[in-house]
BAVEX-696318 format. One line per field, with one value per residue: x, y, z of N, C-alpha, C in turn; residue number from 1. Coordinates in steps of 0.05 Angstrom, whole numbers, plus 5000, padded with zeros to 4 digits. Each point is the difference from the previous one (the first is absolute). Layout:
N
neast <- [X_...]
nnorth <- [Y_...]
nup <- [Z_...]
caeast <- [X_...]
canorth <- [Y_...]
caup <- [Z_...]
ceast <- [X_...]
cnorth <- [Y_...]
cup <- [Z_...]
resi <- [NUM_...]
//
This chain:
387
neast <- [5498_5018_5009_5011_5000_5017_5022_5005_5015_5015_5002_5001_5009_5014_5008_4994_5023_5014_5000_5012_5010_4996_5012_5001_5003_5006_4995_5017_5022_4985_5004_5020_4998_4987_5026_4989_5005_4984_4992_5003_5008_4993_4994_4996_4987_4999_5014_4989_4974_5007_4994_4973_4995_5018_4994_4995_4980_5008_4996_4992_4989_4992_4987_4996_5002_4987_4997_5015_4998_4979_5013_5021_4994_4986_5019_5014_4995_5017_5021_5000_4986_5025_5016_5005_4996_5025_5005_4994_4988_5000_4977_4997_5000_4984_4982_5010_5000_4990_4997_5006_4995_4986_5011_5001_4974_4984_5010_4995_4987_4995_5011_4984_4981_4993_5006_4986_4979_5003_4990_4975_5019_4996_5015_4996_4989_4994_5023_5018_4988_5000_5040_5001_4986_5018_5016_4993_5000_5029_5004_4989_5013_5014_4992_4987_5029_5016_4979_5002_5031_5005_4982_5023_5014_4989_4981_5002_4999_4982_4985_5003_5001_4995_4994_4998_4989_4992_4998_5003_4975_4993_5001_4990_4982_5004_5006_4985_5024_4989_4966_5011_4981_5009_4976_5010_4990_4998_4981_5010_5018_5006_4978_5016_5022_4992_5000_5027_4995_5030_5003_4977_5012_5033_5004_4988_5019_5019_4985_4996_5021_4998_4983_5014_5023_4994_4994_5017_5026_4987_4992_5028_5019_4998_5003_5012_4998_4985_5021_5003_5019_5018_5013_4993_4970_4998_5009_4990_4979_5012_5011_4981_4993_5008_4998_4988_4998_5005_4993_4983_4993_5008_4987_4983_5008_5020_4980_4994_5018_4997_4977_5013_4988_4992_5014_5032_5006_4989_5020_5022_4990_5003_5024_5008_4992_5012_5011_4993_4990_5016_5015_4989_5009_5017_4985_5027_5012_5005_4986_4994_5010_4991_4975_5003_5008_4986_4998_4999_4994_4983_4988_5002_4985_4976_5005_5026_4990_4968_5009_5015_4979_4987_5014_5003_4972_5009_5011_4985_4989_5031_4975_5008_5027_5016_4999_5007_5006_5008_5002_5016_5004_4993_5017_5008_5003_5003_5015_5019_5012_5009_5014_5015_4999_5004_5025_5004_5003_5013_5008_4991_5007_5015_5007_5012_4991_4989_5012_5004_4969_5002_5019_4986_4983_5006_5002_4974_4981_5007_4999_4971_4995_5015_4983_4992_5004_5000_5022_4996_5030_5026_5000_5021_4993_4975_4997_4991_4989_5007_5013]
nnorth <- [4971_4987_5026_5002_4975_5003_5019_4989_4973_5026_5011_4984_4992_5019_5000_4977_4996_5025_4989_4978_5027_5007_4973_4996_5006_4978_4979_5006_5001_4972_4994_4997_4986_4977_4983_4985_4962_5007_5013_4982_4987_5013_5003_4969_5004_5018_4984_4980_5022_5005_4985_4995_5028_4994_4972_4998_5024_4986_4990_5026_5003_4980_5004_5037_4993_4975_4969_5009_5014_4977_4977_5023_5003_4965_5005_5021_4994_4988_5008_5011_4980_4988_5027_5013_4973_5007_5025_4986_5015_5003_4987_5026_5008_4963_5004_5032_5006_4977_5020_5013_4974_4998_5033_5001_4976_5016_5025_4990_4989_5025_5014_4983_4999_5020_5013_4989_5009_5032_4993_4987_4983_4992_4981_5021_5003_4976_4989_5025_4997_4981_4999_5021_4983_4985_5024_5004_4974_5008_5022_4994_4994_5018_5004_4971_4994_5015_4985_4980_5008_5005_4973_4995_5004_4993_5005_5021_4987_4981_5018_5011_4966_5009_5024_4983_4975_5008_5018_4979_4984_5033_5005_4981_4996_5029_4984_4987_4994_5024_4984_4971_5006_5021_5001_5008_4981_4994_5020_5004_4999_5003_4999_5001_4999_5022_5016_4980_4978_5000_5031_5005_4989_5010_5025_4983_4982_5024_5015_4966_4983_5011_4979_4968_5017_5019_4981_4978_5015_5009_4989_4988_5018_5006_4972_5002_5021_4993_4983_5024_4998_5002_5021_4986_4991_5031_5013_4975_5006_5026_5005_4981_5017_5022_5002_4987_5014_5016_4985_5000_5023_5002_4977_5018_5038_4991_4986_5026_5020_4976_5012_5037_5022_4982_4978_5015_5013_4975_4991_5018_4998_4979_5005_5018_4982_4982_5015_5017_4974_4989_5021_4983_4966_5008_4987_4997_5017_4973_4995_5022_5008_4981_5006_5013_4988_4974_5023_5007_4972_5010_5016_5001_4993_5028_5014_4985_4975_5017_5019_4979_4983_5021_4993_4988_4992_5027_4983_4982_5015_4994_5003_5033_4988_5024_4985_4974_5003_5016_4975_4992_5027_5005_4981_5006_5025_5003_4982_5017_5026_4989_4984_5022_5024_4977_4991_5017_5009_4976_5006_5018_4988_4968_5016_4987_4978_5010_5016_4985_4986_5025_5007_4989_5002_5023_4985_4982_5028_5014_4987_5007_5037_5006_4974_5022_5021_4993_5008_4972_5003_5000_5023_5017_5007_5023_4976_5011_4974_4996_5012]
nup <- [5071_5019_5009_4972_4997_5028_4996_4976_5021_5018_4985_4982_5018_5008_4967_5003_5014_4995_4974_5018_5021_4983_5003_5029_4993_4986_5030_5015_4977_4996_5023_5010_4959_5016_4992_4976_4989_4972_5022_5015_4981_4996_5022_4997_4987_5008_5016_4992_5001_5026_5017_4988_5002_5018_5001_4979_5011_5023_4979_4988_5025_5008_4973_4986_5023_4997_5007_5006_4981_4977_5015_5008_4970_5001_5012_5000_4975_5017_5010_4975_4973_5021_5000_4980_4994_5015_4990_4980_4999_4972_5005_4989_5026_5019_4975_5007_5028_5003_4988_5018_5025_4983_4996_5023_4998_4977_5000_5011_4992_4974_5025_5017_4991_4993_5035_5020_4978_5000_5040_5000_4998_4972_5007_5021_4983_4999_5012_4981_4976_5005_4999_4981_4983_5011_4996_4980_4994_5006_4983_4986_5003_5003_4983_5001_5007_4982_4988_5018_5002_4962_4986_5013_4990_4985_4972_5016_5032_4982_4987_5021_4999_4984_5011_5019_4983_4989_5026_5033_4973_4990_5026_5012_4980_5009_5016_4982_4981_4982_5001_4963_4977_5001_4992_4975_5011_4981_5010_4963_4996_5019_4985_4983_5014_5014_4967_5004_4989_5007_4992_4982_5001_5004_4981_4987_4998_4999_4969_4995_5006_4982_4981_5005_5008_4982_4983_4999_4991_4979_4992_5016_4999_4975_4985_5012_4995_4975_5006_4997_4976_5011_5002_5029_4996_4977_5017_5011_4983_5001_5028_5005_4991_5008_5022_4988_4993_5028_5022_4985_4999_5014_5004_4988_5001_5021_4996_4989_5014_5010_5006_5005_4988_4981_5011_5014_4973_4984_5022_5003_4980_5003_5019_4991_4980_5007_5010_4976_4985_5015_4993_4974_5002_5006_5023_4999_5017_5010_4967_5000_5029_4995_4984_5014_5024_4986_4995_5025_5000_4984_5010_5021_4986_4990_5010_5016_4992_5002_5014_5003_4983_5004_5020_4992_5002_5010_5010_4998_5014_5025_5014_5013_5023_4998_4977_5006_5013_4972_4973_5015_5002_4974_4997_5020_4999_4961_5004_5009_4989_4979_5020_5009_4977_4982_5011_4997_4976_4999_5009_4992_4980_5004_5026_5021_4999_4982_5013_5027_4998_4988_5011_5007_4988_5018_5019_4989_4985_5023_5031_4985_4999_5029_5000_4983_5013_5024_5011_5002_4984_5013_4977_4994_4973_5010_4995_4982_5000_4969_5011]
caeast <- [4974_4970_4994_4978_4975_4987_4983_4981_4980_4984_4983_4971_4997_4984_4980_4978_4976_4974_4983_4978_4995_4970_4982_4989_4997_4967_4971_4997_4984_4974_4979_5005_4995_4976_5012_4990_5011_5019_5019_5015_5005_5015_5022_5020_5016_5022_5024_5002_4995_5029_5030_4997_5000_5024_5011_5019_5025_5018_5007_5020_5021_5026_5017_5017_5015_5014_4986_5005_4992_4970_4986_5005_4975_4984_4997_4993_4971_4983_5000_4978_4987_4990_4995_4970_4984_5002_4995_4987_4969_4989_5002_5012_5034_5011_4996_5024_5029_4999_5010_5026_5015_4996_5017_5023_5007_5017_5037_5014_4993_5024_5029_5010_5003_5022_5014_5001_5010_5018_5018_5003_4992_4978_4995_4988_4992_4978_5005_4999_4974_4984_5004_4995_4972_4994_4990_4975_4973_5002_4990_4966_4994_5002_4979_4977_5001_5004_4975_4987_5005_4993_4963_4992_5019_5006_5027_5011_5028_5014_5016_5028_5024_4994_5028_5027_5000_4997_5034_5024_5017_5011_5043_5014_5004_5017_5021_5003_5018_4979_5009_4991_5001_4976_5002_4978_4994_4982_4975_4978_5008_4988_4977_4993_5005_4974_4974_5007_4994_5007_4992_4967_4994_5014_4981_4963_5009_5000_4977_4978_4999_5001_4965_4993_5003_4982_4975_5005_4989_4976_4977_4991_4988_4960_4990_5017_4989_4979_4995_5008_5028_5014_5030_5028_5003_5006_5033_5009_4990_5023_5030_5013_5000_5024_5019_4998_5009_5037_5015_4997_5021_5035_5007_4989_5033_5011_4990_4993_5031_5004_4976_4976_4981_4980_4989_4969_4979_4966_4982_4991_4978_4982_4990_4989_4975_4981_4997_4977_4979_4998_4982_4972_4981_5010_4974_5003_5021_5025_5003_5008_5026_5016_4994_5022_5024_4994_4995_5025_5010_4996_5018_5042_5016_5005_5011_5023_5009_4988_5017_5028_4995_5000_5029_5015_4988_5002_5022_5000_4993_5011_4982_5014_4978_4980_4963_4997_4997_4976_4973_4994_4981_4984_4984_4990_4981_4972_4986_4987_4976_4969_4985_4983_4983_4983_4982_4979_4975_4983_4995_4981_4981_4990_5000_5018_5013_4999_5016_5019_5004_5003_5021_5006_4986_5019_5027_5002_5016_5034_5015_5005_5015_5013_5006_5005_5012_5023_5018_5002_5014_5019_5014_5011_4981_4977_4991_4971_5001_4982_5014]
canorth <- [4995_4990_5023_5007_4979_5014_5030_5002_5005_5015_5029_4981_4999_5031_5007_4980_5010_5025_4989_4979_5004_4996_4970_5008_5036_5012_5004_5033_5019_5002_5006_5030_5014_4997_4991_4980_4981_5018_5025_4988_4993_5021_5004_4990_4997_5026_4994_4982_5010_5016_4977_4997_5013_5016_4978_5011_5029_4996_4986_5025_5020_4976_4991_5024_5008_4979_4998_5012_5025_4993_4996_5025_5019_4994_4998_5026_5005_4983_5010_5027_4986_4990_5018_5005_4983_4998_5025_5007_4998_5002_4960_4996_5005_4988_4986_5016_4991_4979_5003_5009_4985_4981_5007_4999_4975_4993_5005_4977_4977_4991_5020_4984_4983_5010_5001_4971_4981_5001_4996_4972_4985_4990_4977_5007_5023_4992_5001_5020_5000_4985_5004_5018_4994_4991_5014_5011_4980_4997_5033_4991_4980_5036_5019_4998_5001_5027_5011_4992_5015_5030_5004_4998_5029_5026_4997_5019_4991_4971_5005_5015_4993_4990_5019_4990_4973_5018_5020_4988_4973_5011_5007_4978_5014_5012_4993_4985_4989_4988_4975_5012_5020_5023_5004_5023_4976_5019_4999_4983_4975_4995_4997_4980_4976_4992_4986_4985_4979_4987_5023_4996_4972_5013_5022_4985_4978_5018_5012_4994_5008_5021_5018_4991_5011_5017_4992_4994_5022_5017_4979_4995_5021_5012_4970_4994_5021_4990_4978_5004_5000_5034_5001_4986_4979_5001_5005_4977_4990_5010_4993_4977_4997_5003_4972_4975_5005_5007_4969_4974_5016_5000_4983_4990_5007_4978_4979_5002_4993_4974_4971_5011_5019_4984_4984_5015_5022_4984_4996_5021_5013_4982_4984_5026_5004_4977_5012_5021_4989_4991_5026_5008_4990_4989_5005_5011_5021_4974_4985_5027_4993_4970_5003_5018_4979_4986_5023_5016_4977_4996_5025_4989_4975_4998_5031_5001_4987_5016_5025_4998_5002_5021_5008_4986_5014_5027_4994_4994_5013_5028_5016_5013_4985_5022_5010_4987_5004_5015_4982_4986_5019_5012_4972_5005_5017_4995_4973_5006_5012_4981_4974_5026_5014_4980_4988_5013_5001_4985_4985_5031_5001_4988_4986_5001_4974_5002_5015_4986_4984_5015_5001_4970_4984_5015_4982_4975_4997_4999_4966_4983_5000_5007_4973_4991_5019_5008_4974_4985_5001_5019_5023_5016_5017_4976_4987_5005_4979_5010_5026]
caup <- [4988_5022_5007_4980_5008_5023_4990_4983_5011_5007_4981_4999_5028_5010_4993_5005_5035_4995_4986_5014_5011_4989_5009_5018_4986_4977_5011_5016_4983_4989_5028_5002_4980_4981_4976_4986_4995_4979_5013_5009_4982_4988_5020_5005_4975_5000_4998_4975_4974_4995_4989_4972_4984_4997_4995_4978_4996_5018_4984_4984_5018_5012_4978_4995_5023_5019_5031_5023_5008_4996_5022_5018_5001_5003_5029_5011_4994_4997_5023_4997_4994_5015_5025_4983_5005_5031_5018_4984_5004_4983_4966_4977_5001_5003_4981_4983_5020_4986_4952_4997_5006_4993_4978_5019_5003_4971_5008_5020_4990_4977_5005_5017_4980_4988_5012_4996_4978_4990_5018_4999_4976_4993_5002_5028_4993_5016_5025_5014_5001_5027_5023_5006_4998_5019_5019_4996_5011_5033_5008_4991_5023_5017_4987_5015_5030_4997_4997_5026_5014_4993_5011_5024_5011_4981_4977_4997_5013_4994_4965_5003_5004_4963_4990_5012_4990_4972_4997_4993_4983_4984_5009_5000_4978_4985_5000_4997_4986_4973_4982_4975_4981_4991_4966_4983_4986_4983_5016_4990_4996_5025_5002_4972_5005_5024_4988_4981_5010_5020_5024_5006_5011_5026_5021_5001_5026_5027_5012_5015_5038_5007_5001_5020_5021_4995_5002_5038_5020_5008_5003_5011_5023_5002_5016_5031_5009_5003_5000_5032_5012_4995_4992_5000_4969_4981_5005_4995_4971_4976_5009_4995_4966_4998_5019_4980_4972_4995_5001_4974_4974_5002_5001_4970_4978_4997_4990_4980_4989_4991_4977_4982_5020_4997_5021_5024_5000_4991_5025_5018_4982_4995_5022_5011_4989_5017_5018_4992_5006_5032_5012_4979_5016_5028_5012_5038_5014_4997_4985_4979_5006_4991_4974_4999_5002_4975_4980_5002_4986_4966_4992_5007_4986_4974_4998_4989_4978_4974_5002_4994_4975_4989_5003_4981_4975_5004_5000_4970_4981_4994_5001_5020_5021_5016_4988_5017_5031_4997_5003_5032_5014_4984_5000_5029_5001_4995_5024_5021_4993_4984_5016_5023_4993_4986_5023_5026_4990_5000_5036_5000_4980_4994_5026_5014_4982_4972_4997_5003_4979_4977_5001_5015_4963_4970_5018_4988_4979_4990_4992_4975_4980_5006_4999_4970_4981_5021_4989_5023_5005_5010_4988_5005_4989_4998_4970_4992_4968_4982_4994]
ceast <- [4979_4994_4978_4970_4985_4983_4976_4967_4981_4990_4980_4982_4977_4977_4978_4987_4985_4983_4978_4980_4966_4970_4992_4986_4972_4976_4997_4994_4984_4980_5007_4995_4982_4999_4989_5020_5024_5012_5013_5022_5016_5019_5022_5015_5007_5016_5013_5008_5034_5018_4999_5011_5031_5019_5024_5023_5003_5017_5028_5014_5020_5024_5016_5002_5012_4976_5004_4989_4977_4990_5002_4981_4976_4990_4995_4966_4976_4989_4982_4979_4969_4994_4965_4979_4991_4972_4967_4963_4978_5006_5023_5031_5013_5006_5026_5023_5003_5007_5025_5018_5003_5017_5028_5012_5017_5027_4999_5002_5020_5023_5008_5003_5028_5030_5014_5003_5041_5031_5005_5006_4979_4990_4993_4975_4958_5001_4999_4967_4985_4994_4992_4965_4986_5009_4981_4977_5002_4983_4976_4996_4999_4978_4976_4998_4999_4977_4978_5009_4983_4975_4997_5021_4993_5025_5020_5028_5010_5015_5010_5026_5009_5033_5024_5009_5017_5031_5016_5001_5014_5021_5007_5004_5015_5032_5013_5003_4980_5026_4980_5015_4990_5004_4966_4983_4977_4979_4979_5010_4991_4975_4991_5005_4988_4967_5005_4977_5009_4994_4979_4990_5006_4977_4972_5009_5001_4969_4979_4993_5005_4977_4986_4995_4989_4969_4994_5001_4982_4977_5001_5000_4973_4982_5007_4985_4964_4989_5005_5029_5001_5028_5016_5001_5004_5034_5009_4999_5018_5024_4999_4989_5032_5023_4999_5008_5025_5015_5006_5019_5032_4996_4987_5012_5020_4992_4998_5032_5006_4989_4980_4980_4971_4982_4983_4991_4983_4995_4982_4981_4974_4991_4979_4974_4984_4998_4985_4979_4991_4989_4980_4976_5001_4970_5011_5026_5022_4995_5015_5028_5015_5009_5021_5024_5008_5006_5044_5023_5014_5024_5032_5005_5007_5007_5024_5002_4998_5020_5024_4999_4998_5026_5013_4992_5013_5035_5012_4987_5011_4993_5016_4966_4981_4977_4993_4988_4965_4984_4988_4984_4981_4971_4993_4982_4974_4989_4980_4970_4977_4988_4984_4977_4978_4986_4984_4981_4986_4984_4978_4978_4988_5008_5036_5009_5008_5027_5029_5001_5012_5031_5016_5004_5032_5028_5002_5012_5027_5007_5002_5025_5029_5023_5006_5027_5036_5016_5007_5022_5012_5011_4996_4970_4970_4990_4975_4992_4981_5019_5011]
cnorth <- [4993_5026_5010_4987_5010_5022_4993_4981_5004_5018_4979_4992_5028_5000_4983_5002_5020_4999_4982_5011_5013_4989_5010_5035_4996_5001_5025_5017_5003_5016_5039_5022_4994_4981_4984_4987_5014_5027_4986_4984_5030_5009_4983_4998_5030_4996_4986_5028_5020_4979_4997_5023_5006_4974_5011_5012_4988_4973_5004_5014_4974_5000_5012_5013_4989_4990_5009_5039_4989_4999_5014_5020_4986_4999_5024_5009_4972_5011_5026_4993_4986_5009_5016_4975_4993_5018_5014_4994_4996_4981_5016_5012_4980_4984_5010_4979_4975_4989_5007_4991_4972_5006_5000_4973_4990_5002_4985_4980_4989_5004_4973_4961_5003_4992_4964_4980_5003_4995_4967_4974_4986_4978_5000_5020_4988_5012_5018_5023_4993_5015_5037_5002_4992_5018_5025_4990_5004_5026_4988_4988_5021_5012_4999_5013_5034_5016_4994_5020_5024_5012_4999_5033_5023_4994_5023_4998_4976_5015_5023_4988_4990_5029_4990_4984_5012_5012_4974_4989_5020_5003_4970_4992_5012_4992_4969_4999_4995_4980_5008_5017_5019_5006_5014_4978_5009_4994_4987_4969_4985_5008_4979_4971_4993_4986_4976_4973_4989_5006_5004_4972_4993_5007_4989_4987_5017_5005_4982_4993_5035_5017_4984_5013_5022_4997_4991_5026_5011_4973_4983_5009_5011_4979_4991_5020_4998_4976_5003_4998_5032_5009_4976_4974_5002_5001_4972_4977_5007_4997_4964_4988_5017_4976_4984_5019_5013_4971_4988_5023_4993_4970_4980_5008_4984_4975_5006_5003_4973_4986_5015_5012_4989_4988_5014_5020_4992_4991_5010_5025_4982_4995_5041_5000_4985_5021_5021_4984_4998_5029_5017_4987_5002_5017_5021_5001_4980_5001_5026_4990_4988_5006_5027_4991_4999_5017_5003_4980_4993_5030_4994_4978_5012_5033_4999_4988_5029_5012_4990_4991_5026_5022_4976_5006_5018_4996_4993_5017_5031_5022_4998_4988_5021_5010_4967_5007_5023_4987_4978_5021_5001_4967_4990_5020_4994_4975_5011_5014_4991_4990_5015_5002_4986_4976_5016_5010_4974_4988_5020_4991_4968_4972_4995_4973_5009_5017_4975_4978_5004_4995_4966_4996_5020_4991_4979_5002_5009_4985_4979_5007_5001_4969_4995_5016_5005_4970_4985_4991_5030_5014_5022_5019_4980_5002_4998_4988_5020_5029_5012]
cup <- [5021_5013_4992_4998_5013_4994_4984_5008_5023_4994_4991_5018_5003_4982_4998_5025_4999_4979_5010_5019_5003_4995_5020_5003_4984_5004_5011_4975_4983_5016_4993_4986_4984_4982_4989_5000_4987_5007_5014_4982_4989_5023_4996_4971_4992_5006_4969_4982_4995_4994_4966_4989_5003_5001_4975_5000_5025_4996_4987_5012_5005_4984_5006_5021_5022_5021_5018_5009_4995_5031_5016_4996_4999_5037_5004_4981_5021_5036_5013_4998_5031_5023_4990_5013_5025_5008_4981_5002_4982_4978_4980_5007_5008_4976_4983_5003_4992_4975_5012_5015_4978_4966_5018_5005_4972_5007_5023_4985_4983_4999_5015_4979_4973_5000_4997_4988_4984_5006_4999_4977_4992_5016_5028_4991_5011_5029_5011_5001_5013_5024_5013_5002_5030_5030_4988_5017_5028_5003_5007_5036_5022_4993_5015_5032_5000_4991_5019_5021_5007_5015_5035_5013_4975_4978_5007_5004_4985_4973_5009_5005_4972_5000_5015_4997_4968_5003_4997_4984_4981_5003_4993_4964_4988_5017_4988_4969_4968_4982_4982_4981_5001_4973_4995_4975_4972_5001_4980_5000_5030_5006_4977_5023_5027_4994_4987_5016_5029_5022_5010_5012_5027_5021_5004_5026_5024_5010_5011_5029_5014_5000_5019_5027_5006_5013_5030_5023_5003_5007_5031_5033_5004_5010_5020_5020_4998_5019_5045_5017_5007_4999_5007_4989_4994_4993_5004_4985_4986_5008_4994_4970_4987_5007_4978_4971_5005_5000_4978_4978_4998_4999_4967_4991_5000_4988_4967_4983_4995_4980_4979_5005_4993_5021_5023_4993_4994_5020_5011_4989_5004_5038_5005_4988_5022_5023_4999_5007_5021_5013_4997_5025_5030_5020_5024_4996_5001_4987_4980_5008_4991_4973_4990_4996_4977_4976_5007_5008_4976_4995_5010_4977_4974_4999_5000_4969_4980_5003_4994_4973_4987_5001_4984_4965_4990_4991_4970_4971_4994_5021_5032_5026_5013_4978_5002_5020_5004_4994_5021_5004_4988_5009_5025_5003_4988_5006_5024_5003_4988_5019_5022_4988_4984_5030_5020_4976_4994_5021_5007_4982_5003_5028_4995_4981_4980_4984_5000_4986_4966_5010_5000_4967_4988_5012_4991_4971_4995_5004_4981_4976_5009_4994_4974_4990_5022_4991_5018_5019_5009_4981_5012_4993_4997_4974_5000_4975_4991_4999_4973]
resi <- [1_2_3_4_5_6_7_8_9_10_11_12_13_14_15_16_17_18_19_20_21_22_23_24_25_26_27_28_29_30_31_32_33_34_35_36_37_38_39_40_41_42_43_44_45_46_47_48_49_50_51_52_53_54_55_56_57_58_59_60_61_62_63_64_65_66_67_68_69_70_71_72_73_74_75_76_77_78_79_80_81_82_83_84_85_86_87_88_89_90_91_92_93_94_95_96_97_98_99_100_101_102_103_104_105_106_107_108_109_110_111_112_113_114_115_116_117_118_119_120_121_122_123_124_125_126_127_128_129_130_131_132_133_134_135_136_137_138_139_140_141_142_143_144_145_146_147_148_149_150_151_152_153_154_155_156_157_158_159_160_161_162_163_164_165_166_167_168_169_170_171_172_173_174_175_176_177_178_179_180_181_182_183_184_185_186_187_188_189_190_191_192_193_194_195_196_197_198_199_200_201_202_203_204_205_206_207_208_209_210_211_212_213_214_215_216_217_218_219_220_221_222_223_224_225_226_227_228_229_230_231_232_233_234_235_236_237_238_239_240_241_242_243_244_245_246_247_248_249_250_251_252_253_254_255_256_257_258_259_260_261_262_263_264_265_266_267_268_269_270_271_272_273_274_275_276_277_278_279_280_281_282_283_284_285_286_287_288_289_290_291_292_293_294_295_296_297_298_299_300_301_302_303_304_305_306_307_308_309_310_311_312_313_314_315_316_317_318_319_320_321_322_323_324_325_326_327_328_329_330_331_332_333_334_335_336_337_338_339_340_341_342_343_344_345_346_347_348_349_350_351_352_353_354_355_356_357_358_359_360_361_362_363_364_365_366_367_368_369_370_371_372_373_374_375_376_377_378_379_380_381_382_383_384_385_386_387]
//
């Protein structure tokens, strides 16, 4: 099983660094293409918009064929994907390549979650979340440096190492041992019970630090960059805002297996709002920094608790982990995306605060409700009063 860990989380791993890698990337291609707040914002959330749209059906593939061929063909699409982005000249083909690493990131995602959950017992099942969460966060922490790279050698040579990274985890993949069920789960009944209560609630918890982040990426590289920083700020504004949210994941999943996914996920909802604010006002270049921090603080405390709640949810309600695994995606993505494409239009339309402050007010109110309705104590399945 610990092999597996590994594997699973390095393919999470890959696909977040080349995802991150971007941040440092978005000033150059506003410059280069002209881009508005909101064309910019759509770049980065082409990624989001594939992960959304194929979240599901890669959901469905986990099911009825297994994690293991999901994530073997989410690597090799993802590998093509990035060689295209590498090598590519034109907003709307980088904008293609992007939808389509980001439907490549889906079959990683849920083939490897999948995978995991079905390998691990319940009662590690924080931990191990965490713990694969937290070398995601580690990717995140590569990305900047791999998109700093990029802008100083050329994306060409950096996302041509995206098909070599890609070949071996597949071999290493396809030699490794499927865990689980595969089953033909009935596609209405498994949508009746994705729209059930427990599940929509699940998936709300995934999606709001996740529009958090959204919003953050695009917003404050463009401010960092106003404000007179340039790439290698910016690449270290995000590697040690990563650094702090891989650290704290593996170590709040564990916390939440004992005492309940309640506690730090209202924390940590509530400490990321304080941290939107802080980047609404903040006058100067330390203080965004910090205020970042603060944001990606709040997030390590409460993204393992949501996600391993929504894998338990899922659990209890019957419902096969790989369309699970599809709503982590589906609820990350449109997080994502919303927070891109709504914060950079807002930040276009009505200045740079106003956008973050909007998100901070929709972090407060989940912590409120999230304090009413998650169960304070340690079960197995999350309890949703009033159900």
């Amino acid at each position: 099983m610990r092999r597996l860990l590994v594997l699973a989380s390095a393919m999470v791993f890959f696909d977040v660094a080349f995802y991150a890698a971007i941040a440092p990337l978005l000033p150059d291609y506003v410059d280069r293409f002209g881009l508005s707040e909101a064309g910019a914002g759509i770049l980065q959330a082409s990624y989001a918009a594939g992960t959304l749209l194929f979240a599901l059906p890669a959901g469905l593939l986990a099911a009825r064929t297994g994690p293991r061929r999901t994530v073997i063909g989410g690597l090799l699409l993802f590998a093509i994907s990035g060689m295209v982005f590498g090598f590519g000249d034109q907003i709307l083909l980088l904008d293609v390549a992007r939808f389509v690493q980001g439907a490549a990131g889906a079959l990683i995602w849920s083939g490897s979650l999948a995978w995991l959950i079905a390998a691990f017992p319940p009662a590690r099942r924080g931990a191990v979340i965490g713990t694969a969460l937290g070398f995601a966060v580690a990717g995140a922490l590569l990305g900047p440096v791999l998109g700093g790279l990029a802008a100083e050698i050329g994306t060409e040579a950096v996302f041509s190492a995206v098909m070599v990274v890609a070949a071996l985890l597949a071999l290493a993949a396809s030699r490794m041992p499927e865990a689980g069920v595969i089953e033909s789960q009935d596609l209405r009944l498994a949508a009746a019970t994705m729209l059930s209560r427990p599940l929509l609630v699940g998936t709300a918890f995934v999606a709001m630090p996740s529009l958090m982040f959204g919003a953050v990426e695009v917003l404050v590289p463009l401010r960092i960059d106003e404000l007179g920083g340039g790439h290698a700020l910016i690449a270290a504004a995000f590697i040690a805002a990563a650094a702090i949210e891989g650290g704290l994941a593996p170590i709040s999943g564990r916390y939440s297996d004992r005492v309940g996914r309640r506690a730090p996920f209202v924390t940590g909802i509530a400490v990321a709002a304080a941290g939107m604010v802080a980047i609404a006002i903040a006058p100067g270049l330390g203080l965004i920094f910090a205020a970042l921090l603060l944001a990606s603080f709040g997030a390590g405390l409460c993204f393992a608790p949501a996600m391993t709640a929504l894998s338990e949810a899922a659990e209890a309600s019957r419902l096969h982990q790989g369309f699970a695994a599809g709503l982590a995606n589906v609820a990350w993505a449109l997080g994502q995306m919303t927070g891109a494409v709504v914060g950079g239009g807002l930040a276009s339309a009505a200045g740079f605060a106003f956008p973050n402050l909007v998100v901070a007010a929709l972090l407060v109110l989940t912590a409120i409700y999230a304090n009413r309705v998650l169960s304070g104590g340690y079960a197995a399945p999350m309890t949703v009063r009033g159900r």
